[in-house]
C-alpha positions in Angstrom: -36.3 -53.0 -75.1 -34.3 -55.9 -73.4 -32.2 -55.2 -70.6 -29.0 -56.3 -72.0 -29.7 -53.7 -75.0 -30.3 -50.9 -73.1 -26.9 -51.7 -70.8 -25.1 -51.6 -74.3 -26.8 -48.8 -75.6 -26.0 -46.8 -72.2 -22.5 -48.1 -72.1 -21.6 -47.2 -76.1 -23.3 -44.1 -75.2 -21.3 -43.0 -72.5 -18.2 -44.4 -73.5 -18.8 -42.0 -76.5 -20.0 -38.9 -74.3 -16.3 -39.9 -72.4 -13.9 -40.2 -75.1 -15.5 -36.6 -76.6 -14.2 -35.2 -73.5 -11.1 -36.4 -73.0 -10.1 -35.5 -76.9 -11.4 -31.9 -76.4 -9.5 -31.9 -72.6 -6.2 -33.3 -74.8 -7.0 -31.1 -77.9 -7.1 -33.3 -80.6 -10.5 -32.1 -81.2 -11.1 -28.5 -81.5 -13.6 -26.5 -79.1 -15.9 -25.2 -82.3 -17.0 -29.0 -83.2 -16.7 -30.6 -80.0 -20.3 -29.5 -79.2 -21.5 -31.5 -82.0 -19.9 -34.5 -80.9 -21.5 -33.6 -77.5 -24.9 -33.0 -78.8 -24.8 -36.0 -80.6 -23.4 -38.6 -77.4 -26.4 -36.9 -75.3 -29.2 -37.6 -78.2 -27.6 -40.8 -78.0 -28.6 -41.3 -74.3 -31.7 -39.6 -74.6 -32.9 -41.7 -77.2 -31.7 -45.1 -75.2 -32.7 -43.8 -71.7 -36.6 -43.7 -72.9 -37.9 -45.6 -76.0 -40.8 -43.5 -75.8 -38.9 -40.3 -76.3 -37.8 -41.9 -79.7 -41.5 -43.0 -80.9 -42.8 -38.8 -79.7 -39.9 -37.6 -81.7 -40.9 -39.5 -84.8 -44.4 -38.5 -84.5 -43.5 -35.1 -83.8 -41.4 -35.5 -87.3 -44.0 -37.1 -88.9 -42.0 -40.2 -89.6 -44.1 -43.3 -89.7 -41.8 -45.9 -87.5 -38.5 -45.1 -85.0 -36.8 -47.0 -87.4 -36.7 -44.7 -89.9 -35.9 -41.8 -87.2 -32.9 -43.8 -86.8 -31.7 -43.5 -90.2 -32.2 -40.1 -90.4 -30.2 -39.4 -87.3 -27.3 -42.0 -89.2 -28.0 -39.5 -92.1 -27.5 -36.4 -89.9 -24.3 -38.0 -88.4 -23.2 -38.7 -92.3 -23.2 -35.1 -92.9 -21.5 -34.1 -89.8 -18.3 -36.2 -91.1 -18.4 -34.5 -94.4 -18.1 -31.1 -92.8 -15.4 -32.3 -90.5 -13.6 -34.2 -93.6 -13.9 -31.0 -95.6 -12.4 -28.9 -92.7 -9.4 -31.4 -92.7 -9.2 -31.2 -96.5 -8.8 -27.4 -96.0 -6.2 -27.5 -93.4 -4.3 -30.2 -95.4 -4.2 -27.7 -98.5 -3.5 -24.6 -96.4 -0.2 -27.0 -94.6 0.8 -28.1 -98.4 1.0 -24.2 -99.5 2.8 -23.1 -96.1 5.3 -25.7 -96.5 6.1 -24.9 -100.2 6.5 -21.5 -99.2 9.2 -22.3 -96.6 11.0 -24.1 -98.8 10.8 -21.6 -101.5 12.4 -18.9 -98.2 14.4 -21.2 -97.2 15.8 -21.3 -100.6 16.6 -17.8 -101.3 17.9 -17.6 -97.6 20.2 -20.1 -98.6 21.2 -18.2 -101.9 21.2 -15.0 -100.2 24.0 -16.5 -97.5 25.9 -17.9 -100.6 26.0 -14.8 -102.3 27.2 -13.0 -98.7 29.8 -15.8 -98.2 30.9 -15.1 -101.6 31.0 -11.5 -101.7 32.9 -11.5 -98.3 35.5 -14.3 -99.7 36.5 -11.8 -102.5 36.6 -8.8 -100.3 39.0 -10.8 -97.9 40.8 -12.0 -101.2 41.3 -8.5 -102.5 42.5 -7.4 -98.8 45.0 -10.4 -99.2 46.4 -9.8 -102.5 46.8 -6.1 -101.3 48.1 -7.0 -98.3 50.8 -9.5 -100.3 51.3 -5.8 -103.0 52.0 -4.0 -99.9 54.2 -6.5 -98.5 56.2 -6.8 -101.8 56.4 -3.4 -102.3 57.8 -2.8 -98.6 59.9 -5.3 -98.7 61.4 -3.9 -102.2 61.7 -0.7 -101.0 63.8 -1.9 -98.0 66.0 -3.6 -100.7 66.3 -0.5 -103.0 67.0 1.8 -99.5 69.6 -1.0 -98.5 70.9 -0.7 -101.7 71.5 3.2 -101.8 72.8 2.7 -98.5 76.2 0.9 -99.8 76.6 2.4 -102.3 
């Protein structure tokens, strides 16, 4: 292999192995898959550091030419999306039901404090029209005392 291959091979490689890190050090990407990502940046550098790793491997897997190896491993990378897109479908469902719910309870809490306003209103409006009975009465009764008075 060239020189100037292997240089970008190395350098995509690490720059992948990097950025892994610093998404699981910033936690974008959760702990349980990170080590996928990790396995797959070091096979990455394995397979550039040594050509000849890659032809044992694809004798060992009784593939016919590195080539093919390659494509498997694309393959294998394929699949490792899925799972990850299918754990992000899952979340995304599980966020769409907890937000309905909150807005269903923030509903009835809303109701609920209506209802309480309400009920309070009419006790305060049945404590002013009895306060405005007693007041009348009082007040008449002073009038009918003042009355008997002169006479």
């Amino acid at each position: 292999m060239p020189l100037i291959q292997k240089i970008l091979f190395y350098s995509i490689s690490a720059l992948i192995l990097i950025l892994i890190l610093v998404l699981v050090r910033q936690k974008r990407i959760r702990e349980n898959d990170s080590w996928l990502w990790l396995i797959f940046a070091l096979f990455l550098i394995i397979v550039t550091s040594n050509i000849f790793i890659m032809q044992k491997l694809s004798e060992y897997l009784k593939v016919a030419k590195s080539i093919i190896l390659i494509f498997l491993s694309s393959i294998a990378f394929f699949i490792l999306i899925l799972k990850l897109y299918i754990i992000i479908t899952n979340y995304q469902i599980k966020l769409k039901n907890l937000a309905q719910k909150t807005a269903l309870l923030e509903e009835k809490i809303e109701k609920l404090s209506e209802k309480l306003l309400h009920t309070n209103d009419d006790d305060n409006n049945n404590n002013n029209k009895n306060s405005w009975i007693n007041n009348i009465k009082s007040h008449n009764n002073k009038n009918y005392d003042n009355s008997i008075d002169e006479r």
